[in-house]
C-alpha positions as CSV (number, residue, x, y, z in Angstrom):
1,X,0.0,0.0,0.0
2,X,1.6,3.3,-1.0
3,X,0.3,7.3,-1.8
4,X,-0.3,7.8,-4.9
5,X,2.6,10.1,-7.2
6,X,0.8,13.1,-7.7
7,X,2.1,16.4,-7.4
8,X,0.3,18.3,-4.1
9,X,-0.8,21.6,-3.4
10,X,-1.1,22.5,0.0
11,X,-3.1,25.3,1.5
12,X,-2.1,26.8,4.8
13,X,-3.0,29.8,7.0
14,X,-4.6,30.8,10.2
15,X,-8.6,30.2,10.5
16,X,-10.8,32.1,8.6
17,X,-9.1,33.4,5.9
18,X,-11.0,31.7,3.5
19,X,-8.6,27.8,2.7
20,X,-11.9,26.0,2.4
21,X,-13.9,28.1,0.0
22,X,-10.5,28.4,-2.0
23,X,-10.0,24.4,-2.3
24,X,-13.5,24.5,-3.2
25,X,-13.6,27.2,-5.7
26,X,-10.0,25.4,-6.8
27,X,-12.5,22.1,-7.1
28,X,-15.2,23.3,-9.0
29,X,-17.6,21.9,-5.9
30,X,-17.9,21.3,-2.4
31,X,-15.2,19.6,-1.1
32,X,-14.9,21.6,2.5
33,X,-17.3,22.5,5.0
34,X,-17.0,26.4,5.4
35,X,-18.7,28.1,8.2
36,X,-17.7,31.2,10.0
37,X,-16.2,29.7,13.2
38,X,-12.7,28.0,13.8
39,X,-11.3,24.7,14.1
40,X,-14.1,23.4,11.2
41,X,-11.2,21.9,9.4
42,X,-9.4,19.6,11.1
43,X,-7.9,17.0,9.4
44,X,-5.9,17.5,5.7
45,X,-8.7,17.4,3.5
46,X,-7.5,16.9,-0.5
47,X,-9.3,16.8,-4.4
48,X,-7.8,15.7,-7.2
49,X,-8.1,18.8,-9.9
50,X,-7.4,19.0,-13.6
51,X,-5.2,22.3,-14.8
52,X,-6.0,23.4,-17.8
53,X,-2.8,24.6,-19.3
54,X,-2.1,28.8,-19.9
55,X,-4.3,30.5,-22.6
56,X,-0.9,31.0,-24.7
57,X,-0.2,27.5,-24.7
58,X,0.3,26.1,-28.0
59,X,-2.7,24.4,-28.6
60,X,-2.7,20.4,-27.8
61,X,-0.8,21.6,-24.3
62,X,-2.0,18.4,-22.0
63,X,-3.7,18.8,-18.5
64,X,-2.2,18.5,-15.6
65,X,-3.9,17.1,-12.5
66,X,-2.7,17.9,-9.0
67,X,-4.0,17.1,-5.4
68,X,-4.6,20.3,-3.5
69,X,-4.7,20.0,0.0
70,X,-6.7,21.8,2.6
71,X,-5.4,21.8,6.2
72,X,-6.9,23.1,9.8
73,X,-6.4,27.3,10.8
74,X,-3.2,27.5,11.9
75,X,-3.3,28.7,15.9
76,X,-6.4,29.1,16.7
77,X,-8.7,25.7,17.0
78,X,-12.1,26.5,19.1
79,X,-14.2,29.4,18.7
80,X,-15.0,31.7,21.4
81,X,-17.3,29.7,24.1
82,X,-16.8,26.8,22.0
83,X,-13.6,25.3,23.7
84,X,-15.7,21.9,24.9
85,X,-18.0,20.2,23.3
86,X,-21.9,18.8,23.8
87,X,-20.3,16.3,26.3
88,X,-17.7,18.2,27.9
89,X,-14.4,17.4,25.7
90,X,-11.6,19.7,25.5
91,X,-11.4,20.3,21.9
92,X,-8.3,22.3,22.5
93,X,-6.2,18.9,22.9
94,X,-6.9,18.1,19.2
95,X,-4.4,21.1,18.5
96,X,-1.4,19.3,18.4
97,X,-2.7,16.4,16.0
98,X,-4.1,19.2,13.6
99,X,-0.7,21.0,14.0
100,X,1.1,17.6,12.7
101,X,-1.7,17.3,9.8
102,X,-0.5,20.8,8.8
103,X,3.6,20.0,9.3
104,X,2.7,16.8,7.1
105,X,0.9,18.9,4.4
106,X,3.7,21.3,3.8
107,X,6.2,19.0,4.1
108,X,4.9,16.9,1.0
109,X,3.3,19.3,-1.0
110,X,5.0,20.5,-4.1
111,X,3.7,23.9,-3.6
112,X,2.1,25.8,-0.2
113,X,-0.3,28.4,-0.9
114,X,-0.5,30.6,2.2
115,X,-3.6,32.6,2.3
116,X,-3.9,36.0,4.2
117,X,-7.1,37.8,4.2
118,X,-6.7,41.3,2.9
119,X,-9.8,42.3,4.4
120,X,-8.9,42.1,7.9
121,X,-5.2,42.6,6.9
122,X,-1.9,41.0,9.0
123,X,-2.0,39.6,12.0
124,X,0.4,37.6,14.1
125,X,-0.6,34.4,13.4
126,X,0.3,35.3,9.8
127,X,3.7,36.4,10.6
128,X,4.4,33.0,12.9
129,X,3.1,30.8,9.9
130,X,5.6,32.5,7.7
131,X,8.3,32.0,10.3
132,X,8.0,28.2,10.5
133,X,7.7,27.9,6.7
134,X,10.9,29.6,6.4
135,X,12.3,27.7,9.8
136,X,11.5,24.5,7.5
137,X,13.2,25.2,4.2
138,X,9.5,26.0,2.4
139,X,10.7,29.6,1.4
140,X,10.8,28.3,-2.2
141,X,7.8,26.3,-2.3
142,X,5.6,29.3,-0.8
143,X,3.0,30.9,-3.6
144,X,1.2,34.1,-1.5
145,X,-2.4,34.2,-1.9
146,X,-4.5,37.7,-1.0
147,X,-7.9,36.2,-0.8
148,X,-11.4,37.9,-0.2
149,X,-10.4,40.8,-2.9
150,X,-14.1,41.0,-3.7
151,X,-13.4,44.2,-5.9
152,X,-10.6,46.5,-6.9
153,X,-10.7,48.6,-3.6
154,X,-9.2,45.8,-2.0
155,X,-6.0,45.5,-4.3
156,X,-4.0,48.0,-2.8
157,X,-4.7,46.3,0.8
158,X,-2.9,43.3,-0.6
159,X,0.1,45.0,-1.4
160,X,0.7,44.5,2.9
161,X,1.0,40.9,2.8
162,X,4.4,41.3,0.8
163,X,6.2,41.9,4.3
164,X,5.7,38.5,4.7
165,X,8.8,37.9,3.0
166,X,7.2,36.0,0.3
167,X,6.7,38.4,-3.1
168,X,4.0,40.0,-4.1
169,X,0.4,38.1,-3.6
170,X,-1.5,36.7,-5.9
171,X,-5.0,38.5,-5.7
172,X,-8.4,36.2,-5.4
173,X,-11.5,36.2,-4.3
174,X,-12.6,32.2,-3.2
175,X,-16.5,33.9,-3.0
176,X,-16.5,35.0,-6.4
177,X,-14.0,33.7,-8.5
178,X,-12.1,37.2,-9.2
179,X,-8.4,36.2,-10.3
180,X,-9.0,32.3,-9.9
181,X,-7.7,32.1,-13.6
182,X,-4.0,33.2,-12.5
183,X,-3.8,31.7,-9.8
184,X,-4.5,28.3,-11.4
185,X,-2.0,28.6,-14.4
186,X,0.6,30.1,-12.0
187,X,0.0,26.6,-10.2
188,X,0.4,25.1,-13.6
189,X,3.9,26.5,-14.0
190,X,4.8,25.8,-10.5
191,X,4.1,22.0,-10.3
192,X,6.0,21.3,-14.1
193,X,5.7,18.0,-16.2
194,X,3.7,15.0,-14.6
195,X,2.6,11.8,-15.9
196,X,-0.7,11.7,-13.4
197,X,-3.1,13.7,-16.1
198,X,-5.9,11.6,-16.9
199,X,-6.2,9.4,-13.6
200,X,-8.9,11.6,-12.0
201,X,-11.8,9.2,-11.8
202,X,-10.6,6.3,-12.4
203,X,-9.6,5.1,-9.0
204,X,-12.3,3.0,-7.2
205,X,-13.7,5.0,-4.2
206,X,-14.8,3.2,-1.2
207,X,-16.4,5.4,1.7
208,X,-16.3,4.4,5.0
209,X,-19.6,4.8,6.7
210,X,-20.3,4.3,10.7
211,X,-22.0,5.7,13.8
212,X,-19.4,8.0,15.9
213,X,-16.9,5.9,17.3
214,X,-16.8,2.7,15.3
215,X,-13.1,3.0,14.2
216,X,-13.0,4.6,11.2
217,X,-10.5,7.3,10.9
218,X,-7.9,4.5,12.4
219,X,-9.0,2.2,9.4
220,X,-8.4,4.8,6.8
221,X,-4.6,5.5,8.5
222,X,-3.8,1.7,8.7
223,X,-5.0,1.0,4.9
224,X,-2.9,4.3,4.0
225,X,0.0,3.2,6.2
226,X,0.3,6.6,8.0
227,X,-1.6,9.0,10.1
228,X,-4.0,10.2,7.2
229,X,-6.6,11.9,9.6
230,X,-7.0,13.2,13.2
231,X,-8.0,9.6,15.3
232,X,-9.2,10.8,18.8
233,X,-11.1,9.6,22.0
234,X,-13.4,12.5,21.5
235,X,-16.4,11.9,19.5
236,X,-17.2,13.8,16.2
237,X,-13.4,14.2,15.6
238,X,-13.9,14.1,11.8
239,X,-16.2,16.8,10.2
240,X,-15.7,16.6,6.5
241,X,-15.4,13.7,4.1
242,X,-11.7,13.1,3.7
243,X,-10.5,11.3,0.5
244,X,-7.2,9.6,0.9
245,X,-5.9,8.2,-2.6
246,X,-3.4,5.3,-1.8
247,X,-2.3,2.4,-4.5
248,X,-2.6,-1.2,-3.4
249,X,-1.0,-3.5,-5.9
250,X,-0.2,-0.9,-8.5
251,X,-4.3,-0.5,-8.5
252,X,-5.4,3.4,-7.0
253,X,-8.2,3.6,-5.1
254,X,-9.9,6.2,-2.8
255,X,-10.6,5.9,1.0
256,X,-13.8,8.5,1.9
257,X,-13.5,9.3,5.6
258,X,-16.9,10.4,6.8
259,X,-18.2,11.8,9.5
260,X,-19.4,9.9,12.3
261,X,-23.7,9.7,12.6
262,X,-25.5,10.1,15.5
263,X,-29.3,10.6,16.0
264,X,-30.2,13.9,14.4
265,X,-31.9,14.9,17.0
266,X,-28.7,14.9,19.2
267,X,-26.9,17.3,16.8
268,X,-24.8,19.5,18.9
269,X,-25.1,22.4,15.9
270,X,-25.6,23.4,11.8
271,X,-22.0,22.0,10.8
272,X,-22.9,18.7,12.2
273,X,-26.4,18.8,10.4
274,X,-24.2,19.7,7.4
275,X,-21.4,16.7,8.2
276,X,-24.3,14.4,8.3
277,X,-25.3,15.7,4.2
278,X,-21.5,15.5,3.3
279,X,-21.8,11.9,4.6
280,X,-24.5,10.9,2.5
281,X,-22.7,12.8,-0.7
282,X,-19.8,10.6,0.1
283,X,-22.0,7.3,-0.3
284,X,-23.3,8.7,-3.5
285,X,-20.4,9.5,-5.1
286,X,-18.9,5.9,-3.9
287,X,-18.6,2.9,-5.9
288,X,-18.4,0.7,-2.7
289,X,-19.6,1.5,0.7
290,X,-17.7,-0.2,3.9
291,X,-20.8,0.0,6.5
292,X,-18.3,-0.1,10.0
293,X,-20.2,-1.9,12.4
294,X,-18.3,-2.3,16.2
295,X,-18.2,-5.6,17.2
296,X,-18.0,-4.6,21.2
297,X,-21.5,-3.0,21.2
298,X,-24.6,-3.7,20.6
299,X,-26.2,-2.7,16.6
300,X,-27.8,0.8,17.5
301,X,-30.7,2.7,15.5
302,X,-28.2,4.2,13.8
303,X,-26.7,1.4,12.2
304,X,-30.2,0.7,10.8
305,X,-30.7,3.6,9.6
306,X,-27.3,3.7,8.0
307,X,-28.1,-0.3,6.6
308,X,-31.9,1.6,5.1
309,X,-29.6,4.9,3.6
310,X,-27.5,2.2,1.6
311,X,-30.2,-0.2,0.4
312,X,-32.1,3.2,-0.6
313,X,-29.1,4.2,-2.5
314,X,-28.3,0.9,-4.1
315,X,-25.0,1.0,-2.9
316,X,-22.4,-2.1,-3.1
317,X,-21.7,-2.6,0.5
318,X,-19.2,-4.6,2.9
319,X,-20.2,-5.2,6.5
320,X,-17.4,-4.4,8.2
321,X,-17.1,-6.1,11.8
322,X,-14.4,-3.8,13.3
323,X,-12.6,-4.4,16.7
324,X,-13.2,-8.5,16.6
325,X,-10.1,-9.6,18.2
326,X,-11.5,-8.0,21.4
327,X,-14.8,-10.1,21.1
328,X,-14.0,-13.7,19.2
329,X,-12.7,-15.1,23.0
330,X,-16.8,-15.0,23.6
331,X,-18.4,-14.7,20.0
332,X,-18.3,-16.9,17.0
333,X,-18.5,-15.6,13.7
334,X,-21.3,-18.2,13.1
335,X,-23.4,-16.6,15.5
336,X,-22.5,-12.7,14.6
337,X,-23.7,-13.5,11.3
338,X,-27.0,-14.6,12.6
339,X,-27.0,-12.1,14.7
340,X,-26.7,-9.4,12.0
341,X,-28.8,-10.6,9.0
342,X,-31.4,-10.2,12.4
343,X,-30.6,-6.7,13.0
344,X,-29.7,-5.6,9.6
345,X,-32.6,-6.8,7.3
346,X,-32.4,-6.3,3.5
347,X,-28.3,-6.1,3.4
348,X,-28.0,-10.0,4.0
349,X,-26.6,-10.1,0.0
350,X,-23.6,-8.3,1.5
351,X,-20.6,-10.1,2.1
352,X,-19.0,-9.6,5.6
353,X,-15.8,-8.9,6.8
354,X,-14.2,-9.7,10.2
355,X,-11.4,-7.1,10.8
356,X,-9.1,-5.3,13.2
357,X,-8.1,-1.5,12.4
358,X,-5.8,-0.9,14.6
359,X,-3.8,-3.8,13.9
360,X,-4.9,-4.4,10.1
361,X,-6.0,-7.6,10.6
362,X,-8.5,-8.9,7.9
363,X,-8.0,-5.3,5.9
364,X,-6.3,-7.4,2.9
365,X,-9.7,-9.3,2.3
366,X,-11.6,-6.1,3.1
367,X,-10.1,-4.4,0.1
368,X,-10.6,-7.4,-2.1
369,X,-13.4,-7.8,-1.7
370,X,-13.6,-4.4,-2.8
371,X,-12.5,-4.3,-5.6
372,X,-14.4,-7.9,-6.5
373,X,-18.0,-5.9,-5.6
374,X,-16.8,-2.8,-7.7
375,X,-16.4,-5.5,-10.9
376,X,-19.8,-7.4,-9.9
377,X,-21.4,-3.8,-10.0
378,X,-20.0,-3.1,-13.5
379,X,-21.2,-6.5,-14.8
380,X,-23.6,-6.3,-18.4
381,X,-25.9,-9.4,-19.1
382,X,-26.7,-10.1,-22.3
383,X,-30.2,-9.5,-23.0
384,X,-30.5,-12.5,-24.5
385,X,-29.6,-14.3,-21.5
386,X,-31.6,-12.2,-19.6
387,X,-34.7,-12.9,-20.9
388,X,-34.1,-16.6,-20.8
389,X,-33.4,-16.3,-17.1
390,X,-36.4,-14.6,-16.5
391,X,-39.1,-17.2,-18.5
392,X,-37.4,-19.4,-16.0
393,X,-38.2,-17.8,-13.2
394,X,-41.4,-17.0,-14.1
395,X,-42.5,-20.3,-14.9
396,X,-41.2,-21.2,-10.9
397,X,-43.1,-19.1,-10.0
398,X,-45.2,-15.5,-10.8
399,X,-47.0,-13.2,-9.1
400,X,-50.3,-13.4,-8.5
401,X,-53.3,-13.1,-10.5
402,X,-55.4,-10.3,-9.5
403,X,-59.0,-9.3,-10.9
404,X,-58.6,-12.3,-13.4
405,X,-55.4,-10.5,-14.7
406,X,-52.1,-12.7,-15.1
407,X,-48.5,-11.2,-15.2
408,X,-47.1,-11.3,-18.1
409,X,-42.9,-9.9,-18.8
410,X,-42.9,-8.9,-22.6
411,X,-39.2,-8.0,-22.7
412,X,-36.1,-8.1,-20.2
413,X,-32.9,-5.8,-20.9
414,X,-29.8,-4.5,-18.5
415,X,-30.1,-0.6,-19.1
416,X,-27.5,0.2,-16.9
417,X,-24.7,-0.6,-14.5
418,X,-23.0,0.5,-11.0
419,X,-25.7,-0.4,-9.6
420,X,-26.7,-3.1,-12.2
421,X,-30.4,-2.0,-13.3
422,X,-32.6,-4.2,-14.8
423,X,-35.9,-3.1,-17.1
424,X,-38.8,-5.2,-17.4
425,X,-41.6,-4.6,-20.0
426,X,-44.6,-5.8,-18.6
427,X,-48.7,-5.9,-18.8
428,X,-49.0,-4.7,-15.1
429,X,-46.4,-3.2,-13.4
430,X,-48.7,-3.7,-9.7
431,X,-48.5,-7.4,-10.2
432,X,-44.6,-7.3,-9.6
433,X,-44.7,-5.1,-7.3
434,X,-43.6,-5.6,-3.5
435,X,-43.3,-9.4,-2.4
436,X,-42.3,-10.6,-5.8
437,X,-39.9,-8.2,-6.1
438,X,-38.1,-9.2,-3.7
439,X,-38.5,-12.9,-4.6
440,X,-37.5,-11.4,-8.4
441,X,-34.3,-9.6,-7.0
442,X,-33.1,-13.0,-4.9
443,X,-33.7,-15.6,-8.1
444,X,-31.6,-13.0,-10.1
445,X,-28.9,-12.4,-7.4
446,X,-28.5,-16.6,-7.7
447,X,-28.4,-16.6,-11.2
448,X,-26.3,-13.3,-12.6
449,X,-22.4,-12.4,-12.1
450,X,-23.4,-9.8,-9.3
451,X,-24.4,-12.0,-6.1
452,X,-23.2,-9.8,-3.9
453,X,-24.6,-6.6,-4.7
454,X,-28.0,-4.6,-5.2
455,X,-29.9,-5.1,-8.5
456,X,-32.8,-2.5,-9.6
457,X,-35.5,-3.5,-11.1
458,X,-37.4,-1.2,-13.0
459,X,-41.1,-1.8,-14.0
460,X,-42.7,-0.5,-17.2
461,X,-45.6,-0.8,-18.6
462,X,-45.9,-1.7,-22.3
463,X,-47.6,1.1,-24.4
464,X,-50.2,0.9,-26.6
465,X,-50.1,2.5,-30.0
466,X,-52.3,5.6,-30.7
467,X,-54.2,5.9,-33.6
468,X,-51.7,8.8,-34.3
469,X,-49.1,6.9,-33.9
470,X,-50.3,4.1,-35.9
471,X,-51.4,6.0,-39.0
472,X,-47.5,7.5,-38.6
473,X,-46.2,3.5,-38.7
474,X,-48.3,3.3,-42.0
475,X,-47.1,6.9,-43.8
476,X,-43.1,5.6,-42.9
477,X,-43.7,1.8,-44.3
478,X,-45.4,3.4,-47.4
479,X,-42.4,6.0,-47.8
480,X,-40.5,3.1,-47.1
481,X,-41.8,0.9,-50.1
482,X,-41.7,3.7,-52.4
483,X,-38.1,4.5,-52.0
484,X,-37.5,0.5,-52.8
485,X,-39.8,0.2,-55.9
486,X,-38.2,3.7,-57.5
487,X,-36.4,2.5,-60.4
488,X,-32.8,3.3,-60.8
489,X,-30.9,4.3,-64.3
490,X,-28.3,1.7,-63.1
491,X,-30.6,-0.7,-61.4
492,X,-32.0,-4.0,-63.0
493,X,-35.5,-5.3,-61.7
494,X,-37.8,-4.0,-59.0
495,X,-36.9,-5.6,-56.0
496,X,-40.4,-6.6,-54.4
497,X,-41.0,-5.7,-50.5
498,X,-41.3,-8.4,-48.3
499,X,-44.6,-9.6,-47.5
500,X,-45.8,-9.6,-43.9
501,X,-45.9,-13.0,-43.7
502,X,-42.8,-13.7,-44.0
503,X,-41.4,-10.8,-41.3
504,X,-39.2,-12.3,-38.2
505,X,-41.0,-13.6,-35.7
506,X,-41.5,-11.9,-32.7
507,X,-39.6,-13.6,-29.5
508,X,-42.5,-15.0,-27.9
509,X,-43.4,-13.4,-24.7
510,X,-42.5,-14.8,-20.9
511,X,-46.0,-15.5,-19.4
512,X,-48.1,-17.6,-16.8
């Protein structure tokens, strides 16, 4: 397991002036939460970005893609009032972890921009985050961003920010995207040649789901290798959704920290309302969900409601038993599996994973099996196949009649993957519905290349014609058959149409 070789952009500077709307203005979406207090940010928080090249590029001048990285305010990590939270933690012990996430940031990054806010001009902090980047041999690496020059009145305040001892700023506005443009080809220059353009999106991206608590910030540092994000005894510790991009046998892949869930109703304020959506993004933008469920304690509310979010997202999933070697001296993995396909009902077509964290154990399989769900999610059936499959199960066994009406499937076809989404032409979609359904989805998980993961299943009713439509049908064949009969000057005989009794037959229609 290794980091992937892209060049990194880090982006440093004390709170509020404005890292996290830059990464995400940098990103083209929302990759940070931004909110008005400090200490938001806490662990390194990174995109992947395509730059396009300067507009007096020759033209066919490739992309360049780049990781920038978005670490915690420097100095400053709890807003006034705010030093503890909802159950009495000292949040101002997480200061030296966030201080290491910054140290680790710089010290890999190809280029640091360090942001000042010309709006409430120089401060201390400011001078003492200059200091330690020049303490640290970073003086060449440093690119001085002015942010928050939201119109030209607030050029000349920039010109202050020079004392730092690192040039003249680069002028920007993360709110509305004044002098973005420069700033991004200036990176462009910076960073030089790379062989990483093109990789964005191909990497498989797993997030890691869980109620507070469950391990998962320690499982995304022991699959990186390092301390990737902030692991802490106090609850809530990671706000955003962290991507850490990592290679495992020369395949890259993306680890999506989330944010821990708790009942809503326990929600200490509006970032952890907004942590809670930034979860749920993450398992969207996923191809593989690992649902962390901890072994020691009892399966909560929340982890049902987490199992219901995936099976409403059709999401390939891994259950995830985490912290087992504190628990299999008592438990057997026979009966935790019984125990869990009680509790978690409508995931039992996920496979399950018995692992350690903190010492790795099981984490080899975990991310095999990975990658082995991503595939069975990207699996086509032929629609001939298909349809065979499905006369079989139909003549099994079919829904059942209602008012004197039988089912009846006209056609069967795949019309998409990840999740694998099945279409079914039919004379009443209500007949499938509900029970059946479920009996459809479990004959099809035992008979397709995707076992393990959710299928769709989408209902449609077969049209009828309208007498529009129909007289249309007749005008086309009768266009049709004139275009064949018109002689040519090079042609020999007519060829006649084909008469109607001799068309294809139709495939004949699965029924009861």
């Amino acid at each position: 397991m290794g980091l992937m070789s892209v060049p990194q952009i880090a982006i440093v500077g004390r709170p509020n002036v404005g890292k996290s709307s830059l990464l995400n203005r940098l990103a083209r979406q929302r990759v940070s939460i931004v909110a008005a207090e400090p200490g938001v940010t806490r662990d390194r928080v990174s995109a992947l970005i395509e730059l396009d090249a300067p507009m007096e590029s020759p033209p066919g001048t490739p992309v360049r893609m780049v990781e920038v990285v978005d670490t915690g305010g420097f100095g400053a990590y709890t807003a006034q009032g705010k030093r503890y939270d909802d159950i009495g933690a000292d949040l101002a012990s997480l200061a030296p972890d966030i201080e290491a996430q910054i140290q680790i940031a710089t010290d890999r990054a190809d280029v640091i921009l360090l942001v000042v806010d010309v709006q409430s001009g120089l401060c201390r902090l400011d001078a003492d985050i200059a200091t330690l980047l020049r303490r640290h041999g970073d003086t060449d690496k440093v690119l001085l961003v002015a942010n928050k020059v939201d119109s030209d009145k607030w050029i000349a305040h920039s010109i202050e920010a020079s004392a730092l001892g690192f040039g003249e700023p680069r002028c920007v506005s993360a709110a509305n995207g004044y002098g973005m443009r420069e700033l991004m080809e200036c990176i462009y220059e910076r960073v030089g040649e790379t062989d990483a353009a093109g990789e964005a999106g191909q990497e498989m991206k797993i997030a890691i789901v869980a109620k507070r608590n469950a391990g998962k910030s320690t499982l995304i540092n022991t699959l990186a290798g390092e301390p990737r994000v902030i692991v802490s005894e106090i609850a809530g510790t990671t706000r955003d959704a962290i991507d850490v991009r990592f290679e495992i046998n020369g395949r890259s892949m993306v680890a999506i920290d989330t944010a821990g869930v708790r009942k809503r109703k326990s929600f200490a304020d509006d970032i952890e309302e907004y942590a809670y959506h930034r979860m749920l993004s993450a398992i969207r933008r996923a191809d593989v969900v690992v649902f962390l469920v901890d072994a020691t304690v009892e399966v909560s509310q929340v982890d049902k409601k987490l199992s219901l979010e995936l099976q409403r997202q059709y999401k390939p999933t891994i259950i995830a038993v985490n912290k087992w070697d504190l628990v299999e001296d008592r438990l057997t993995a026979k009966d935790y599996l019984t125990y869990l396909t009680e509790q978690l009902r409508g995931l039992d077509y996920a496979p399950i994973a018995f692992v350690s964290a903190k010492t790795g154990r099981g984490l080899k399989d975990l991310v095999a099996m990975a990658f082995n769900l991503h595939e069975q999610a990207s699996h086509f059936e032929p629609t001939a196949r298909l349809n065979r499959i499905i006369e079989v199960i139909l003549s099994r066994r079919g829904p059942s009649p209602k008012l004197g009406t039988h089912a009846k499937v006209y056609y069967a076809a795949q019309i998409a993957s990840n999740p694998p989404t099945i279409a079914l032409v039919v004379n009443d979609p209500m007949l499938f519905r509900g029970p059946y359904e479920r009996y459809l989805v479990n004959r099809l998980h035992e008979e397709l290349a995707c076992s393990e993961v959710p299928i769709r299943i989408v209902f449609r009713k077969r049209k009828r014609m309208s007498l529009e439509e129909l007289k249309q049908g007749a005008r086309d064949q009768d266009s049709q058959l004139g275009r064949m009969q018109a002689p040519s000057r090079d042609a020999g005989p007519v060829p006649r149409a084909p008469s109607r009794s001799r068309a294809e037959p139709q495939p004949p229609a699965a029924q009861l």
